[in-house]
C-alpha positions as a Python dict, from the first residue, in 0.01 Angstrom:
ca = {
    (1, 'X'): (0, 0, 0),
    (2, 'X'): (-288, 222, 160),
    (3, 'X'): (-558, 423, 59),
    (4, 'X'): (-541, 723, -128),
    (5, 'X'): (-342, 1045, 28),
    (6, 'X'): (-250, 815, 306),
    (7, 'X'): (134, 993, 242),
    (8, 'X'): (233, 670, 55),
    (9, 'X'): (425, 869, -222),
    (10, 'X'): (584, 1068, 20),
    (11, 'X'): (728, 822, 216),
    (12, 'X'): (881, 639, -107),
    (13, 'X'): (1062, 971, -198),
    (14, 'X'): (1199, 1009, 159),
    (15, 'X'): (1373, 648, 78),
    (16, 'X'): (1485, 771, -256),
    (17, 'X'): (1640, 1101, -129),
    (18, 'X'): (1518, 1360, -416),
    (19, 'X'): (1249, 1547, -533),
    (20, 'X'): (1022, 1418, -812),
    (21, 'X'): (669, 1281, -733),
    (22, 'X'): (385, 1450, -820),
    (23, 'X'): (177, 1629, -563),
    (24, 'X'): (-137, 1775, -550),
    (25, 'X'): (-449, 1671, -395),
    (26, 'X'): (-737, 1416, -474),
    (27, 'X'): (-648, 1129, -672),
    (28, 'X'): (-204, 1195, -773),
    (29, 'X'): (-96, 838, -834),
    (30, 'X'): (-269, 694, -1114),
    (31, 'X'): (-31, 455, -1309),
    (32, 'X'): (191, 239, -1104),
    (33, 'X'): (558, 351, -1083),
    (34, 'X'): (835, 75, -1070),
    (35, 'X'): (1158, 297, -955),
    (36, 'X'): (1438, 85, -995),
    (37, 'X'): (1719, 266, -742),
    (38, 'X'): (2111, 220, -803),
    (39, 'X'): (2295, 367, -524),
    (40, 'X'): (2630, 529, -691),
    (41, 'X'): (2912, 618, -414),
    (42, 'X'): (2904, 983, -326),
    (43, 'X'): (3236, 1037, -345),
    (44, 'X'): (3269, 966, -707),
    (45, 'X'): (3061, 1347, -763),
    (46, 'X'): (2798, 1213, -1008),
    (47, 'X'): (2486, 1426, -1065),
    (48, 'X'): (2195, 1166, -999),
    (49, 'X'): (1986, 1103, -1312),
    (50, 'X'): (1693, 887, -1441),
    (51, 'X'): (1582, 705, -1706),
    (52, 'X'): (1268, 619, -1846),
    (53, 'X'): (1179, 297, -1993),
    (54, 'X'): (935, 477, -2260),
    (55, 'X'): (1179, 730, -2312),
    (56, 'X'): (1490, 560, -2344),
    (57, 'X'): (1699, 804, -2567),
    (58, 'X'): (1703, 1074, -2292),
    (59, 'X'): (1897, 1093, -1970),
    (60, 'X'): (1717, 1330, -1695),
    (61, 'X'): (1951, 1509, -1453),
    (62, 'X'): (1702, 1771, -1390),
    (63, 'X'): (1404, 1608, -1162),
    (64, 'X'): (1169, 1893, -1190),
    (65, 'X'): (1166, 1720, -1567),
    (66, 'X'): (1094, 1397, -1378),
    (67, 'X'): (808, 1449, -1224),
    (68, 'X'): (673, 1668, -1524),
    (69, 'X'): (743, 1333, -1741),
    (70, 'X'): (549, 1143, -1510),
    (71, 'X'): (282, 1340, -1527),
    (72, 'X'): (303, 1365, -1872),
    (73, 'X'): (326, 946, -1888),
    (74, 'X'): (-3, 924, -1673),
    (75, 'X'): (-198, 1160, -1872),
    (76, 'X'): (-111, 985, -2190),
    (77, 'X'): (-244, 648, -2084),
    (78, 'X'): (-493, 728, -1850),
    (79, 'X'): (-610, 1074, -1971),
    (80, 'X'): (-657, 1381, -1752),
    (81, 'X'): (-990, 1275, -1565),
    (82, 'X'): (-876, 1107, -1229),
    (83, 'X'): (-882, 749, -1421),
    (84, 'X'): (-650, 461, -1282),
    (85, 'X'): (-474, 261, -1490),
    (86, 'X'): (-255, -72, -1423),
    (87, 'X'): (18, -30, -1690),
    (88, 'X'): (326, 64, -1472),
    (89, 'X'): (543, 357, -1550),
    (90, 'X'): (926, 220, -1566),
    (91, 'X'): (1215, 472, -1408),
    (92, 'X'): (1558, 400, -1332),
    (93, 'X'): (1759, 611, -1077),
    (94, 'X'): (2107, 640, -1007),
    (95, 'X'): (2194, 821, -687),
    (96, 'X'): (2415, 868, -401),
    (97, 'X'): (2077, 967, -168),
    (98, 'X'): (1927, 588, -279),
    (99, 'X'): (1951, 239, -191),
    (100, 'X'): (1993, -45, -427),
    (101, 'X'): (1632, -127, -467),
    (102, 'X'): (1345, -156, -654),
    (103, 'X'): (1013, 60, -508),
    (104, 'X'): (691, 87, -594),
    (105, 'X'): (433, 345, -595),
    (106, 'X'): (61, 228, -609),
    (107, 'X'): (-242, 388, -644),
    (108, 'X'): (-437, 446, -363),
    (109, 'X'): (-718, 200, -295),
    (110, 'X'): (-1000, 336, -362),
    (111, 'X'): (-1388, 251, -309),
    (112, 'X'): (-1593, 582, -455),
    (113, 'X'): (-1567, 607, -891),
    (114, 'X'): (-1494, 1006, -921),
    (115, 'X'): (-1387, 1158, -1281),
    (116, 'X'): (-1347, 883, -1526),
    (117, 'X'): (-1293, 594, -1316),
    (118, 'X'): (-1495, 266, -1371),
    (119, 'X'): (-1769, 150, -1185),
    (120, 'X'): (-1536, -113, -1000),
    (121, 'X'): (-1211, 60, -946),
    (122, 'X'): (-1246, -48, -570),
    (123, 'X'): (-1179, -375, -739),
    (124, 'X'): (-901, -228, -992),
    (125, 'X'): (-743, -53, -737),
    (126, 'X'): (-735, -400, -488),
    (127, 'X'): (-627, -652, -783),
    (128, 'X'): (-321, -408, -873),
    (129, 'X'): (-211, -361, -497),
    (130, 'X'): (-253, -748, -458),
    (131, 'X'): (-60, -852, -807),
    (132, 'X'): (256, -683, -628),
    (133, 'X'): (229, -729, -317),
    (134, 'X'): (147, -1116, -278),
    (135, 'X'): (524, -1168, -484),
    (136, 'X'): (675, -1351, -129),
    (137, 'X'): (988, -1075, -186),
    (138, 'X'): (816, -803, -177),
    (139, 'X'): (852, -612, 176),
    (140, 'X'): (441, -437, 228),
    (141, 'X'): (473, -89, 338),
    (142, 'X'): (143, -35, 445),
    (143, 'X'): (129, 335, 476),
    (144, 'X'): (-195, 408, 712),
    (145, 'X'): (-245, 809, 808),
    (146, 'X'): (-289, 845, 1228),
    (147, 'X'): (-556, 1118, 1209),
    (148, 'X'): (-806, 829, 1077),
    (149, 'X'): (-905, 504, 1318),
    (150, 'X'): (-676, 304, 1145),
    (151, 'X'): (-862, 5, 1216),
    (152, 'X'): (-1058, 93, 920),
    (153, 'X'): (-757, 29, 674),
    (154, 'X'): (-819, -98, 365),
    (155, 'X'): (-427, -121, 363),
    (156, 'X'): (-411, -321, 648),
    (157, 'X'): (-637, -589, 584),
    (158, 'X'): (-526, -649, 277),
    (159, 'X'): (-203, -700, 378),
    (160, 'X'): (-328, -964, 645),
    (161, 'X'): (-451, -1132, 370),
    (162, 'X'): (-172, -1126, 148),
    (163, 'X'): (109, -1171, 402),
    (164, 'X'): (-90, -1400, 647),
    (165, 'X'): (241, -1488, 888),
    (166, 'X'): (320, -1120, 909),
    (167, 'X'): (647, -1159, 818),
    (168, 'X'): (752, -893, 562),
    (169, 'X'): (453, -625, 618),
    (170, 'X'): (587, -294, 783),
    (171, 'X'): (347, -44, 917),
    (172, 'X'): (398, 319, 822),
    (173, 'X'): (168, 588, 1010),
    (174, 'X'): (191, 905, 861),
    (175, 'X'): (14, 1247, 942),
    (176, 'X'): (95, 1227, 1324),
    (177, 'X'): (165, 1651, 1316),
    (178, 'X'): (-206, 1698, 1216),
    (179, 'X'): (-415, 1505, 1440),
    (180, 'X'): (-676, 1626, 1696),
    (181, 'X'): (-505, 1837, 1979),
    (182, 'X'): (-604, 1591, 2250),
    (183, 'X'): (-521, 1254, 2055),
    (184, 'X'): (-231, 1087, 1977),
    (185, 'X'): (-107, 797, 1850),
    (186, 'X'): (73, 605, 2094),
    (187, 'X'): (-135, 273, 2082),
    (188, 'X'): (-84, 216, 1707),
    (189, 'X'): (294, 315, 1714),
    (190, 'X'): (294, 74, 2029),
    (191, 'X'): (170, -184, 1769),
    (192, 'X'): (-140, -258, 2019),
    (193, 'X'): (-414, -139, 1795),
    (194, 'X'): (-374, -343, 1512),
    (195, 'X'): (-78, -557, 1570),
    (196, 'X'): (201, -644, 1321),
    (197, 'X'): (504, -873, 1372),
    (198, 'X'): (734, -549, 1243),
    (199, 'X'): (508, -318, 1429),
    (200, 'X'): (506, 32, 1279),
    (201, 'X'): (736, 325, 1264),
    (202, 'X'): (570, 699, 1240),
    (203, 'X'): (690, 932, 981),
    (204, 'X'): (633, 1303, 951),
    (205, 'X'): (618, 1408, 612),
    (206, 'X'): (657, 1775, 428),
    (207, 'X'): (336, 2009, 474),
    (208, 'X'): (183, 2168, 235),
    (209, 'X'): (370, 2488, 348),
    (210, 'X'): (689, 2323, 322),
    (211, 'X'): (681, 2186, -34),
    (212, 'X'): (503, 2584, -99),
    (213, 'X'): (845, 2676, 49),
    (214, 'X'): (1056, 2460, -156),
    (215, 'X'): (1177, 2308, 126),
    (216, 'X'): (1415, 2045, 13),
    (217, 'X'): (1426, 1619, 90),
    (218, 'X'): (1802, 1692, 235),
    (219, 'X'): (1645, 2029, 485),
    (220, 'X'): (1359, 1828, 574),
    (221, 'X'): (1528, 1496, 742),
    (222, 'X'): (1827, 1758, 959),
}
């Protein structure tokens, strides 16, 4: 959960291991994607490969094709004008990079209407994160960027609201490589900003360069 371009995609993919989500800039997420992970043992040599729940009759081991069919998925539904949708896109993955578990990538909250977006999508945008993240299993990433005063988080008040003991709600602060020379972050990661039972781990995702380079999930965590 965050706002939008907080990193919150990118940190989901570093937990899956592969390349696949869509990138680009401005509004990316617009459908929300329930990845259902199976870890298979490396050592059995399997290619990883997905499956979509609205395109069942095809196995992808390519996952350049992935992201394309996500794409694809969002535009159908939501059209190709920025709109946000709540009908999640289903994907199954079976991996040695992945966990056994079930993630999910949200839309970014988000307060301004741009494109074709409804008047109230700061309210569509709140009622989706909310409908999965108030589920009592559910662990709350809340993925807030460090080069913004991250007491300002739409993320992280709504997870104060939705998770009031604290117990399963994980800070995430991404964007620590591209903040002001002269700041830093060390009160937030210090969890004595705004404080969270888990506290927060930082997380330095690709650049723009390095996805421009093709700089791979496996080159990126050495």
């Amino acid at each position: 959960m965050g706002t939008q371009s907080s990193g919150k995609s990118s940190v989901l993919e570093s937990i899956v291991g592969l390349d696949f989500l869509p990138r680009g800039n401005g509004v990316v997420t617009r459908r929300p994607l329930e990845m259902r992970l199976s870890h298979i043992p490396e050592e059995q040599n399997i290619k990883p490969w997905a499956i979509f729940e609205e395109i069942k009759d095809k196995k992808f081991y390519d996952f350049n094709e992935v992201q394309k069919a996500i794409c694809d998925l969002t535009d159908k539904v939501c059209g190709s004008d920025k709109n946000i949708i709540d009908k999640p896109i289903v994907l199954n993955i079976y991996s040695h990079t992945c966990p056994d578990l079930t993630l999910i990538d949200l839309p970014g909250v988000t307060r301004i209407p741009i494109g074709q977006q409804p008047d109230n999508i700061y309210t569509v945008t709140k009622e989706m994160a909310a409908r999965y993240c108030k589920d009592e299993l559910t662990i709350i990433l809340c993925v807030v960027a460090a080069n913004v005063d991250i007491t300002t988080s739409d993320g992280l008040e709504m997870a104060r609201q939705l998770d009031q003991d604290g117990s399963r709600t994980l800070g995430v602060l991404t964007k620590l490589d591209i903040m002001d020379h002269g700041t830093d972050a060390k009160k937030a990661l210090m969890n004595q900003e705004v404080p969270l039972k888990l506290g927060y781990v930082g997380v330095k995702n690709r650049s723009k360069k390095d996805l421009d380079d093709k700089l791979s999930m496996k080159e990126t965590v050495r």
